[in-house]
C-alpha positions, 0 to 999 in steps of 0.5 A: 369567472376563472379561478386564478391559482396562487403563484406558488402552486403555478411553480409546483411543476418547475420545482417538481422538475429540478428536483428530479434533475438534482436526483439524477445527476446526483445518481450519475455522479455516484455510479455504483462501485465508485465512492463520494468524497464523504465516504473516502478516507482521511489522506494519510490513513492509507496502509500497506495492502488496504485494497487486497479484500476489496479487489482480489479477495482473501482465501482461508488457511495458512499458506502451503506448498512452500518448501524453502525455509519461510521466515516470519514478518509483520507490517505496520502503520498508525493504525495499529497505534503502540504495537506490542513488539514483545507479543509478536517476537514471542509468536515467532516474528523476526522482522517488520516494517514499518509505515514512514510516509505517505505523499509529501504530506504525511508522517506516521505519528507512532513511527517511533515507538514502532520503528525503534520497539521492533529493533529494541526487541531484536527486530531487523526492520525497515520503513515503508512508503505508501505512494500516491502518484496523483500528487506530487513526483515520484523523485519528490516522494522518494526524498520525502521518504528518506528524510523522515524515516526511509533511509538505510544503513549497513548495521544487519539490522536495516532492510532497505526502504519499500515502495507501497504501489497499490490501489489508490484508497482515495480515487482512481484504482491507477492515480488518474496514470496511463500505463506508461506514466505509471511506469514512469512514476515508479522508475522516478521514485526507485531511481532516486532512492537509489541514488540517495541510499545506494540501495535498490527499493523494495516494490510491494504491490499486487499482481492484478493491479500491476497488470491494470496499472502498469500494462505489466511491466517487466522492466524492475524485476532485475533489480528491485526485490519484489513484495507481493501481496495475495491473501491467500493459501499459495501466492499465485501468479507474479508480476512480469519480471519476477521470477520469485518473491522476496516477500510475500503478505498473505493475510491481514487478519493474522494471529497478532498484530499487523498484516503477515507475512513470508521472508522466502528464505532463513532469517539469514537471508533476512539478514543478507537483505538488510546488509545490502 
């Protein structure tokens, strides 16, 4: 007489099967070098020269071959929380800037106690703007920034506004943009910042991701002082259109807090930039 097997063990080969699917869709939705969304961060949590490690590395030393005089500066954002400005000012930092904004959806909650301590201590500083370009325009994000935080005065203590363009910490390296768009983004974003403060933006970004997400574009470097990030003993190839930094960041692990950085020139340069 034929044994008859129970439902349940007939169906083990179809579960069998799907479980293998679910396996490898699984796999094929998280390819390597990508990240789950439970492993990206907290929008809002993005900082000025977060990918520079991860996509062009960090070499050892103190920067070399520089022979204009070099003035000191730190960046900051809420992840350094209240920053001792007393500390840094004793190691030698004359000027910072500071995170305001993010997208349209974020405001630094220490902006504060970091934007008013560096200037109370002596500081010349100024704000910051980490883009995002996959949300809102760059018109949009220019406003937001100068109503929080970005806008600019001539009191010699006020550098103008930066454009943080960088590697997206929350997709896509490029925001989703083709080259063109991407230009067109950042064209949007400087434009309207002039027009509300008078003062061309700073553009802080890294050579190689200008390169892969702008097609290296020489259009901004007659008008928009460049800030350029390489962690590294000298700071390398510039993007096309600059012929010189203004700034350059050259490590995040610095003696104090805050990511470091060279003002290519005196402090009264520093100051020459601030009153525009």
């Amino acid at each position: 007489m034929p044994v008859h097997r129970s439902g349940t063990s007939a169906r083990r080969p179809r579960l069998f099967a799907a479980g293998t699917l679910l396996a490898a869709l699984t796999l094929l939705f998280t390819l390597p070098g990508t990240a789950s969304a439970a492993d990206l961060p907290e929008r809002g949590t993005a900082r000025m020269g977060q990918g520079v490690i991860a996509h062009d590395g960090q070499g050892g030393g103190a920067p070399t071959g520089t022979r204009a005089v070099q003035t000191e500066g730190v960046d900051v954002s809420g992840h350094q929380g209240d920053v001792a400005w007393a500390t840094l000012w004793n190691s030698g930092v004359k000027w910072a800037y500071v995170k305001a904004t993010e997208g349209t959806y974020y405001k630094n909650t220490y902006f504060t106690q970091q934007y008013n301590g560096s200037y109370n201590i002596g500081m010349i500083r100024g704000t910051y703007h980490f883009a995002t370009p996959d949300t809102t325009s760059g018109a949009a994000q220019a406003n937001y920034f100068v109503d929080n935080g970005g806008g600019w005065s001539r009191d010699g203590r006020t550098l103008p506004g930066v454009l943080d363009i960088e590697w997206n910490p929350y997709g896509a390296q490029c925001y989703g943009k083709t080259q063109a768009g991407m230009v067109a983004w950042i064209r949007d974003f400087v434009n309207t910042y002039k027009a509300r403060t008078g003062r061309d933006a700073v553009i802080y970004t890294a050579t190689s991701w200008w390169k892969d997400c702008t097609g290296n574009n020489a259009g901004f470097g007659a008008t928009n002082p460049l800030w350029v990030a390489r962690y590294n003993t000298t700071v390398g190839e510039l993007p096309a259109g600059w012929g010189y930094y203004t700034m350059w960041q050259y490590t995040s692990s610095g003696p104090t807090v805050g990511d470091h950085n060279h003002f290519n020139g005196a402090l009264d340069r520093v100051v020459a930039l601030a009153n525009g």
